[in-house]
LUMVO-576478 format. One record per residue (C-alpha): residue in one letter; residue number from 1; x, y, z. Coordinates in Angstrom, 2 decimals, padded with zeros to 5 digits. Layout:
<nodes>
   r     k        c1        c2        c3
   A   NUM         X         Y         Z
...
</nodes>
This chain:
<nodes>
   r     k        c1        c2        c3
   X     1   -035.82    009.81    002.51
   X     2   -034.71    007.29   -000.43
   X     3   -032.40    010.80   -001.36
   X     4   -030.66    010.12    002.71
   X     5   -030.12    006.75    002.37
   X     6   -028.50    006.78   -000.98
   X     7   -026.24    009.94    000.19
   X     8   -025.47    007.64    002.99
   X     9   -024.60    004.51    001.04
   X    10   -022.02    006.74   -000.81
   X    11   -020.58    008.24    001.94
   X    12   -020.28    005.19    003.39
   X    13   -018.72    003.64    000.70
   X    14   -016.33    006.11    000.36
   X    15   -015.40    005.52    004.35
   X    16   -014.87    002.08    003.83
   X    17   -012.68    002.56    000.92
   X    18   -010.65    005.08    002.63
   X    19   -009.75    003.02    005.49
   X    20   -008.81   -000.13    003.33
   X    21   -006.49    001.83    001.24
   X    22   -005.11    003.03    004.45
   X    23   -005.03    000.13    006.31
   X    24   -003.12   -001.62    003.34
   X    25   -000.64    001.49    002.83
   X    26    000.26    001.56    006.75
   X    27    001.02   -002.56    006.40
   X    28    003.41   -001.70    003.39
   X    29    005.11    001.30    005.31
   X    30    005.12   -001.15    008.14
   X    31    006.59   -004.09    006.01
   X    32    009.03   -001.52    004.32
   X    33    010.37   -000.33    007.80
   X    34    010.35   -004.25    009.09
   X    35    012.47   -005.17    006.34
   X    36    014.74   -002.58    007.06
   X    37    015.51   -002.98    010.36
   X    38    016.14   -006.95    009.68
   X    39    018.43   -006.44    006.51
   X    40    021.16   -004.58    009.36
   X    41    021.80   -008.09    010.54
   X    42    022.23   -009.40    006.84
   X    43    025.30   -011.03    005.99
   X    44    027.71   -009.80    003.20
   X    45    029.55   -011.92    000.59
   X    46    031.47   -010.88   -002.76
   X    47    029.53   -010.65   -006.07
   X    48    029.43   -009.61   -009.64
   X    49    027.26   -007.17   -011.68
   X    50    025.71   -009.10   -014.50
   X    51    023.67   -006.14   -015.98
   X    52    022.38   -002.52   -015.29
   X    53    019.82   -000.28   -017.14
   X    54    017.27    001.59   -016.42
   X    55    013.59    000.37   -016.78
   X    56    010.79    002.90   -017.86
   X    57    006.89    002.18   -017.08
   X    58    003.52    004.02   -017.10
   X    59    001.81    004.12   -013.37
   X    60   -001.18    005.50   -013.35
   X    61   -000.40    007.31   -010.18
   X    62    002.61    008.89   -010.73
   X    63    002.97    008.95   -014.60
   X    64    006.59    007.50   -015.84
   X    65    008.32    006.16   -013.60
   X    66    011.90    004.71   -013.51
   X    67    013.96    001.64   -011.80
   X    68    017.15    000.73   -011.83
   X    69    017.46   -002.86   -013.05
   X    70    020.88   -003.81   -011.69
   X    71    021.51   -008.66   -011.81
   X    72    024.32   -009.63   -009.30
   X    73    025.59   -013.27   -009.09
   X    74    027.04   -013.86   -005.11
   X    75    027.70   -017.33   -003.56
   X    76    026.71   -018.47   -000.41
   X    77    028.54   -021.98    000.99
   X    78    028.98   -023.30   -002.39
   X    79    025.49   -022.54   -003.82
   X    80    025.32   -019.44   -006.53
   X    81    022.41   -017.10   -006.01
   X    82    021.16   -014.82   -008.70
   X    83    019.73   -010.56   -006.95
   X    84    018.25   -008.32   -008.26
   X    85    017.31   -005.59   -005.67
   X    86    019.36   -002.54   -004.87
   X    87    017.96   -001.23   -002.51
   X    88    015.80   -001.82    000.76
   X    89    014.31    001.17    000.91
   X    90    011.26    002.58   -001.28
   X    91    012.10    002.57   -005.33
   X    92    013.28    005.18   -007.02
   X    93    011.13    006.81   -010.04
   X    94    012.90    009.89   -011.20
   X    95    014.80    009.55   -013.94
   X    96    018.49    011.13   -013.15
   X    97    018.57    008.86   -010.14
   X    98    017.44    005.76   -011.78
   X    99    020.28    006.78   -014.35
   X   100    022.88    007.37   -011.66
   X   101    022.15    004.27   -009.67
   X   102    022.60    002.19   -012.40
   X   103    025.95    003.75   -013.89
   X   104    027.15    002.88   -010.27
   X   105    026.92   -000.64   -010.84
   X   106    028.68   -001.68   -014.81
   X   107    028.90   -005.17   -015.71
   X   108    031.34   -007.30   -014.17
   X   109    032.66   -004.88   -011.31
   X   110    032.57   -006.55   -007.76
   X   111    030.07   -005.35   -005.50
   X   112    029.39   -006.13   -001.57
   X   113    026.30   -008.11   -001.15
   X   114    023.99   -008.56    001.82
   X   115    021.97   -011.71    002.17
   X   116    019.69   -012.95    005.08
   X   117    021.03   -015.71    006.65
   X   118    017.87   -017.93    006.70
   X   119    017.09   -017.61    003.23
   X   120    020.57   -016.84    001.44
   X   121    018.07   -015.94   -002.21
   X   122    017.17   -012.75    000.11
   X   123    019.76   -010.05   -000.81
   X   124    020.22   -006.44   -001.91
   X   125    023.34   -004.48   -002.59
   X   126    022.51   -002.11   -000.01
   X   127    021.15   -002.26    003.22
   X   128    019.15    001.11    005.50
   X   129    017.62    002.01    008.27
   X   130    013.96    003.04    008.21
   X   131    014.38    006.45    008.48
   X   132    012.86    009.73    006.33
   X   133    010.10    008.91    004.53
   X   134    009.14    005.34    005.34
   X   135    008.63    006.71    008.67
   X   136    006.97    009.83    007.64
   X   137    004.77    007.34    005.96
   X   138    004.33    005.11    008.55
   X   139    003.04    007.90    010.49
   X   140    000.79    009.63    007.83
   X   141   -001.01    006.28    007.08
   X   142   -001.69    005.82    010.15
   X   143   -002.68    008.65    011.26
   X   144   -004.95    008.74    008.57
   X   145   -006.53    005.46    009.01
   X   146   -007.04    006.40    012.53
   X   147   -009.21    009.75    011.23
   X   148   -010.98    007.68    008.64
   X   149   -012.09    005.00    011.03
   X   150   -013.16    007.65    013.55
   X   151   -014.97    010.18    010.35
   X   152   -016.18    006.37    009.53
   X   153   -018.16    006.01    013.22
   X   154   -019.33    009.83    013.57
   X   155   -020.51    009.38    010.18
   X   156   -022.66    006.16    011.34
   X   157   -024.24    008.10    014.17
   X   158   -025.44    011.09    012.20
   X   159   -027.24    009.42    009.54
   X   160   -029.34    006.95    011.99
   X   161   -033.39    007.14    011.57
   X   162   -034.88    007.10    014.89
   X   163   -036.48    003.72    015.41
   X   164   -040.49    005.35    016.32
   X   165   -040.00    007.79    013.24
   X   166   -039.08    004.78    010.77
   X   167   -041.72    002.79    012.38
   X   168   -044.31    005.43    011.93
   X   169   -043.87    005.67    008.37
   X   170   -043.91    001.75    007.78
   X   171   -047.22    001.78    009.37
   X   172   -048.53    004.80    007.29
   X   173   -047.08    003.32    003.95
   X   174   -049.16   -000.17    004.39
   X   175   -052.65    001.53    005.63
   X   176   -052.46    003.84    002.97
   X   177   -052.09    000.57    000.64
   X   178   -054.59   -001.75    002.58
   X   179   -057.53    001.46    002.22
   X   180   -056.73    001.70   -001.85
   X   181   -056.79   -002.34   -001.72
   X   182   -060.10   -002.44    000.10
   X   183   -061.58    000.06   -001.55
   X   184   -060.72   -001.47   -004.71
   X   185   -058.34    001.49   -006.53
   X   186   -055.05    000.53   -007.25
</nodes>
């Protein structure tokens, strides 16, 4: 019985995990595709590339990865505002493209900038619809939290010890250890 339990415990475990990471992946995909939609009624100004390379760093997930690190100055009424994103949509972390993005933008070339209108420090050089894979991913996560929550409930119904079974052994357990007591072997 102890052997059920634990099995259960695990599985259990491994449920709950499941559904957190999807439940946080679908409110990135969500957040990603939110972002997207609002940056298409971003403003655009005039600015300057600062810098471009291309950062390099160790995920555990997906090994290298690479990011195009492109600064942009841009002014918005009177007040200079210092970007750094590219792009709206999700980062880039092959190589060649992380190259190629950045060789787009040199230092000191004029670029269009979009900035939200309420808070101006908001910008990218880019703006996109959430098309492709956000919404792919959108609807994987989802999906997927929707079959771990439901695995998560069938799972919860097959392991349950019927209440008179349970019971029955309780009651076994402590006459079995009241007769040793009384008759004095421990």
């Amino acid at each position: 019985m102890l052997l059920k339990w634990t099995v259960l415990g695990f599985l259990t475990f491994a449920a709950l995990l499941n559904v957190a990471i999807s439940v946080l992946s679908v409110q990135q995909a969500v957040s990603d595709a939110l972002i997207a939609i609002a940056s298409k009624n971003w403003q655009e100004t005039s600015g300057v590339i600062v810098s471009s390379a291309v950062e390099e760093s160790l995920n555990g997930r997906f090994g290298r990865v690479f990011h195009p690190r492109v600064t942009y100055q841009y002014t918005v009424d009177g007040k200079k505002y210092t970007g750094t994103r590219v792009s709206i949509t999700i980062p880039v972390t092959e190589a060649g493209e992380a190259h190629a993005i950045s060789a787009k933008y040199f230092p000191g070339s004029s670029v269009t900038v979009y900035f939200q209108t309420t808070s101006p420090s908001e910008s990218s050089l880019s703006v996109a619809e959430p098309v492709g894979l956000q919404v792919f991913l959108s609807v994987f996560f989802t999906a997927w939290f929707c079959l771990s929550a439901y695995m998560l409930f069938k799972l919860s119904r097959s392991y349950k010890v019927p209440y008179r079974e349970f019971n029955a052994e309780l009651k076994s357990q402590f006459r079995n250890r009241l007769s040793r007591h009384s008759s004095g072997t421990h």
